[in-house]
N, C-alpha and C positions, 0 to 999 in steps of 0.2 A: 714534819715533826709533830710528835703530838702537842695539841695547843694548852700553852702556860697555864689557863685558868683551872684544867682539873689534874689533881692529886691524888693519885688513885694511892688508896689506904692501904697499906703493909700491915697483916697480920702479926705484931710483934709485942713481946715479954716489956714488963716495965723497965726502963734503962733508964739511968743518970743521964742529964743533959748533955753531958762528956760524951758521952758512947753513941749520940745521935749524928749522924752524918748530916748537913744540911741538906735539905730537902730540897731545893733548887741544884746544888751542885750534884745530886745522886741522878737526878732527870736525867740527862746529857749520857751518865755512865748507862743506865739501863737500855737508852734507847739503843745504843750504838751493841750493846753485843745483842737485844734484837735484831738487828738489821742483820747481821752476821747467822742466826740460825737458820737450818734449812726450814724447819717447821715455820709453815705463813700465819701470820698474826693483825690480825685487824681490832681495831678498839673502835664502837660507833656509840653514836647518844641516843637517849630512847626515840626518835622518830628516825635512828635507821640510816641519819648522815654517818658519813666514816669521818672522824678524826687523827685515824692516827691507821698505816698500813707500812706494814716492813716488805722489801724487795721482795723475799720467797714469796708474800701473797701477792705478787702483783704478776710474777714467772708463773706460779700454780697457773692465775686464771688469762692469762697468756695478754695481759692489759701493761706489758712495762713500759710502753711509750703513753700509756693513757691511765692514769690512776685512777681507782674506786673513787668514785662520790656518794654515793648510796648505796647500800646491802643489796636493792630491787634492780639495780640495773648492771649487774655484772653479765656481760656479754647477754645472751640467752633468758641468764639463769635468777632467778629470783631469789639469794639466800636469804630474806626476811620471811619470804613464806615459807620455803623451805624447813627454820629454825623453828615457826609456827605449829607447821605441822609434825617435825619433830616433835617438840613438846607436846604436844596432843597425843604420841603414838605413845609416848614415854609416860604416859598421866601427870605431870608436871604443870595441873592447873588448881587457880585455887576455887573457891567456892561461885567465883562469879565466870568466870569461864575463863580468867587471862593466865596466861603464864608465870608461872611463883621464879621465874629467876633463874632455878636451880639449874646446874651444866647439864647437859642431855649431849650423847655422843651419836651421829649415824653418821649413811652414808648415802653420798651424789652421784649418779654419773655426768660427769657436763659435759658438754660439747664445745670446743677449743682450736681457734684456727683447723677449720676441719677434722679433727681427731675428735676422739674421744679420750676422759681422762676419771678414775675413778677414784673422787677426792673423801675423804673423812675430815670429820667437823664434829669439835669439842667446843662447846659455847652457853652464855650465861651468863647473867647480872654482878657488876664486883660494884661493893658501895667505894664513893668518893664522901671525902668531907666538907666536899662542897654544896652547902646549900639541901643535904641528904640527897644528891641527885646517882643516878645508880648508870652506870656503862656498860656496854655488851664489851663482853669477851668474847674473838672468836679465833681460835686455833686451827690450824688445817695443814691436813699430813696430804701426802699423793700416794696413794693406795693401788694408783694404775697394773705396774708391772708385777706387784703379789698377785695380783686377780687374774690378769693374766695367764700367771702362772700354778694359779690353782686351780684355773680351768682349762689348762693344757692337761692336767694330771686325771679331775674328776671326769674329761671325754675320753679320754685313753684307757680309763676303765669300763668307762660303756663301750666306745667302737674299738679298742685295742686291744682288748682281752688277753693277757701274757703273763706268764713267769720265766721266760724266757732271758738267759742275760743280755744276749746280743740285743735284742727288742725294746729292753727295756734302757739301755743303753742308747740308742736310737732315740726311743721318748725324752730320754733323759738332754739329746743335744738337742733336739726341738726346742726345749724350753727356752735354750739360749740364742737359735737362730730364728724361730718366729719373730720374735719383736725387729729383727733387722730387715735391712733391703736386697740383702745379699743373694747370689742366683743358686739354686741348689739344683744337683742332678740326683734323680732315685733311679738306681739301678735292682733289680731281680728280675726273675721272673714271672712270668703272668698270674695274677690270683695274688700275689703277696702282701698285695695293700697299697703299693704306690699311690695310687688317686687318692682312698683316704689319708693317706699321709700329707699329701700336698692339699687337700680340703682342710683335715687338721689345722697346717702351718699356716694358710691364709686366716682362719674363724681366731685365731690367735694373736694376728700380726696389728699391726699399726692401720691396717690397710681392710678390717674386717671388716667397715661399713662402707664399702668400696667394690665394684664386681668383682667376683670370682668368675673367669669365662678359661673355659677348658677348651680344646682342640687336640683330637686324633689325626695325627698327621698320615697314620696307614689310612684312614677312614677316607680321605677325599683326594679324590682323582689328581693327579700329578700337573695338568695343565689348569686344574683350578685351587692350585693351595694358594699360588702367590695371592690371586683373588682374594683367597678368602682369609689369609694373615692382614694384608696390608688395605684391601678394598681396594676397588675403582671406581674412574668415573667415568662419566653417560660417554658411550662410542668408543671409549677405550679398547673393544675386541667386540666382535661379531655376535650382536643378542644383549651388549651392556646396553642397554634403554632407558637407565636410570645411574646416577651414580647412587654404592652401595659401600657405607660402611665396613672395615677389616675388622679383625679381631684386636688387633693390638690397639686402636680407636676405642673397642667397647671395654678394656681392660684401664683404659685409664685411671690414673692413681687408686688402681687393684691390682689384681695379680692376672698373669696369663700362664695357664698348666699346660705343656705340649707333651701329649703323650707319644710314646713310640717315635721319639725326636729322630729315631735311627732311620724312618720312611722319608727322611725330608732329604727331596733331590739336592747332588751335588752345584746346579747351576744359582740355586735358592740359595743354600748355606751362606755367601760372599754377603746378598741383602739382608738376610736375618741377623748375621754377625753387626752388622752395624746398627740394626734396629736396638739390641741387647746390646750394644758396647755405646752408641750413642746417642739412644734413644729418641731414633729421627727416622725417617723414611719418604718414599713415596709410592701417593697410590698409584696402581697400573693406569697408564696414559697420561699424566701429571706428572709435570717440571717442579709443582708446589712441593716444599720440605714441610712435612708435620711432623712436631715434637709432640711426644708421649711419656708420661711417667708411670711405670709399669715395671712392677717386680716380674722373676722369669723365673719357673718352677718346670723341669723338663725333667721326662720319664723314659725310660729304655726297660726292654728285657733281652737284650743282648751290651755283650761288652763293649759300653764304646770306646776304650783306651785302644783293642785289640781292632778296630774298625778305622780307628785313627793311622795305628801303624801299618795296615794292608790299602793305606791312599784310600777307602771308602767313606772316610767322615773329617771336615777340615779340623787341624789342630786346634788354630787360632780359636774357632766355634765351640771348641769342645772345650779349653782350657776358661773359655768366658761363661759359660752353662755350668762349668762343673767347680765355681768358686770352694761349694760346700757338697761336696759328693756323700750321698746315704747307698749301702747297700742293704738293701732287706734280704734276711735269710729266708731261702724255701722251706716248708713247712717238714718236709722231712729233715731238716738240718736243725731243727727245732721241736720233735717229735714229743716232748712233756708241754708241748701247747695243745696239742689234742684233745686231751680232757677237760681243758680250758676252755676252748673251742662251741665244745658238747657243748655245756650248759648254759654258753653266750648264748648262740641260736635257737638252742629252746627256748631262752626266756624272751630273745626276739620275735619268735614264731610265736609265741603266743600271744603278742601284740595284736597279730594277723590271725587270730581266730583259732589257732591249732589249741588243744588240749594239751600241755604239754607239764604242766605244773608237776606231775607225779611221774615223767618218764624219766625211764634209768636205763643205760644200754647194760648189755648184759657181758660177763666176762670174756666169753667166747666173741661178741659182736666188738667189744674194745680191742682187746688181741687183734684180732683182721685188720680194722683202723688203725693199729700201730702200726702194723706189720706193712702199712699198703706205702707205695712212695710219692703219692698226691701231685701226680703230674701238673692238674689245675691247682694245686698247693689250696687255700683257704676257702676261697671261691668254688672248688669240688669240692673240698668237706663242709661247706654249708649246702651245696644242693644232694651230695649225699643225707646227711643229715635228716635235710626234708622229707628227702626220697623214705627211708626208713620211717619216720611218722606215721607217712601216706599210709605203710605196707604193712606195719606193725598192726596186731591183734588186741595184744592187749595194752601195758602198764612199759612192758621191758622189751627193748628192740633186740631181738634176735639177730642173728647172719644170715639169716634167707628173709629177711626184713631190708638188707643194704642193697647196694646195687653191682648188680651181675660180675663188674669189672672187680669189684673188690675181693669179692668169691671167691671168680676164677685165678686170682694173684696169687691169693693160700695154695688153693692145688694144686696150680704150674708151678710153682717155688718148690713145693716138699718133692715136686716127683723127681722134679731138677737136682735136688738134692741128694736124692739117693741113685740115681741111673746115671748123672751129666759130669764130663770134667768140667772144670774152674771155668776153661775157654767159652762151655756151649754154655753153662749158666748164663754168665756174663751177655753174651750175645742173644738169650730167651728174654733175660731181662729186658734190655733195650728194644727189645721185638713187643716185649708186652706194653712198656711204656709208649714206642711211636704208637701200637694199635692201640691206646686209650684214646692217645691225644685226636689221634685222624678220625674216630669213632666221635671225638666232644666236639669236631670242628666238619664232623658232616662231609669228611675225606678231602678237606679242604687241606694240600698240604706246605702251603705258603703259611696258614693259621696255625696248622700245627709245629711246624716250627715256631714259631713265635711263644706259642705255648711250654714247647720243651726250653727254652730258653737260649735257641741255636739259629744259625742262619740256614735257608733254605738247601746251598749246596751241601751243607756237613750233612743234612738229613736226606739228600739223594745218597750221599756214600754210605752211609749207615743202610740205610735201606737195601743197597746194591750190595752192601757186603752179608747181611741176612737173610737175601734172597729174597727181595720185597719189593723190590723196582721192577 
């Protein structure tokens, strides 16, 4: 309760004695619908003890079982120098160097049972008629989840670049599932952005000052993933020498991203599922259960509902991963992101030394880049992009400035057009798109698949049926 002896002054018009409420009985009313507002409110005397704190400021600074005693010792955080140096930044001093009193408004980040919290603070001198003695007022709002969400917004226009509505629609649910613990699956194709999407959601979440540890489940060898999700220990399998930390260990209270969730063997799926549904495991050779708190951000660029129903992917796993399922559109399904595109990676590139401040692609060079179907979707049109810079003469990138595939697209399309039925199009088409992709992946054609956003058998049949196998 705030203590009996100070009275803080009401600004108020002359009134007849009549119309004065007693000033001991109005105490009791004000204090009580403080205690009731969310806005934190603390009142301290000049050296900085607290007097008087309502619940919201004791929730803000996460002390509801241990009350402020002093400004200077709120968990961490100093709000007496804090206020100090406010006032300083604010000129709110007077001739001798101390602070004149007057409210100064900024803003904290503090640190809070692990979290982070980004508080605003309204504060400043009210006179009492006690004695002339004068009290801080300090007000405090939680500013956390606006900030948050304005910095979902201001990255998404640096790494997201869109006018796109599916896209933006996508950013738009970010906003709302970053700050949760919930598991999200990002389904497209290759190039589309899934990783920055799931880097996004973590730099955003609860869990930003916390690792981000990514893992490629195509990337590592099928007898060494359990290894390398869960760890093991020393002698657990032939060459363990040492025991060696898992990923989901070094993910703790962060996030763990599985990309390509679709590589992860059928005999794996049963331990993973439990790792994600009950956040417990063990490592290879160990009877020990270790619990882990670890958000799950998992990626595909094939369909994993369709993988589910052909027995190649367990239900149970899929229905626990895909809480919050995102699909990213391909960038041909999005094709007025392309100009967009352009002038992101220029301005990128010129980070990295390219001259790029005055480059404009040219009408003809736009056309072809519309017209082309971006098999590597974003990820080719940035290294196209490049490629053109490199190749360009002068100011404006030409068509014989792009790269080869893109060219050759325009001219097998128009000849197609006017020589080919419907049927042999269609079938050029798909013959031009597997040969970009086995060209980007070095005839690798497990990669390429992957790239087209198909499984490896659909693209033996396709092949077999164009005469390509």
């Amino acid at each position: 309760m705030l203590r009996n002896k100070y009275n803080l002054q009401q600004p108020t018009e002359k009134r007849h004695d009549s119309e004065v409420m007693d000033e001991n009985s109005l105490a009791p009313i004000l204090e009580a619908i403080v205690s009731y507002i969310d806005e934190g409110v603390i009142i301290a005397d000049p050296s900085g003890n607290v007097i008087y704190q309502n619940p919201s400021a004791m929730q803000l600074f996460g002390m509801e079982n241990e009350p402020v005693t002093r400004l200077r010792d709120i968990g961490s955080f100093n709000l007496q120098k804090a206020m100090l140096r406010a006032a300083i930044d604010a000129g709110e001093m007077d001739a001798a160097g101390r602070p004149t009193g007057q409210f100064v408004r900024f803003e904290h980040k503090v640190e809070i049972n692990d979290s982070h919290r980004y508080l605003q603070f309204h504060c400043g001198l009210i006179d009492t008629n006690i004695k002339n003695e004068r009290l801080r007022l300090i007000m405090v709002r939680d500013k956390t989840e606006q900030r948050r969400l304005e910095a979902v917004f201001d990255h998404s226009l640096q790494d997201m670049s869109t006018n796109d509505p599916r896209m933006l629609e996508i950013l738009n649910r970010i906003q709302q599932i970053a700050p949760t613990n919930a598991s999200l699956l990002l389904q497209g194709e290759s190039g589309t952005g899934k990783t920055q999407l799931a880097r996004m959601i973590h730099r955003y979440s609860h869990r930003s000052h916390m690792p981000f540890v990514e893992v490629n489940c195509a990337a590592i060898p099928e007898s060494l993933i359990e290894s390398e999700l869960f760890g093991h220990i020393r002698g657990a399998f032939t060459g363990a020498s040492h025991e060696r930390t898992g990923r989901f260990q070094s993910a703790h209270k962060g996030t763990l991203f599985l990309d390509e969730i679709t590589e992860m063997p059928l005999h794996l799926q049963a331990k993973l599922l439990r790792a994600v549904q009950d956040q417990e495991f063990e490592m290879v050779g160990s009877d020990k259960t270790i619990k882990v708190d670890v958000r799950i951000i998992s990626a595909s660029n094939r369909n994993l509902k369709d993988m589910v129903n052909n027995d190649e992917f367990r239900a149970d796993l899929f229905y626990r991963l895909a809480v919050i399922p995102l699909t990213i559109p391909s960038l041909r399904q999005r094709p007025g992101d392309i100009p967009v595109l352009i002038d992101h990676f220029c301005q990128r590139l010129s980070l990295r030394g390219y001259n790029t401040s005055e480059l404009k692609c040219s009408n003809d060079a736009m056309r072809l880049m519309m017209d082309y179907p971006w098999p590597g979707n974003v990820r080719e049109l940035e290294n196209a992009i490049e490629h053109g810079i490199i190749c360009t003469t002068g100011e404006i990138v030409e068509p014989e400035s792009l790269p080869q595939d893109i060219r050759d697209y325009q001219q097998g399309d128009l000849l197609n057009k006017q020589t080919v039925t419907p049927e042999r199009r269609a079938g050029d088409k798909d013959r031009r798109n597997i040969e970009a992709a086995l060209k980007q992946c070095g005839g690798n054609k497990a990669q390429a698949a992957q790239l087209l956003g198909i499984d490896r058998t659909t693209l033996w049949r396709r092949m077999q049926k164009i005469n390509m196998a």
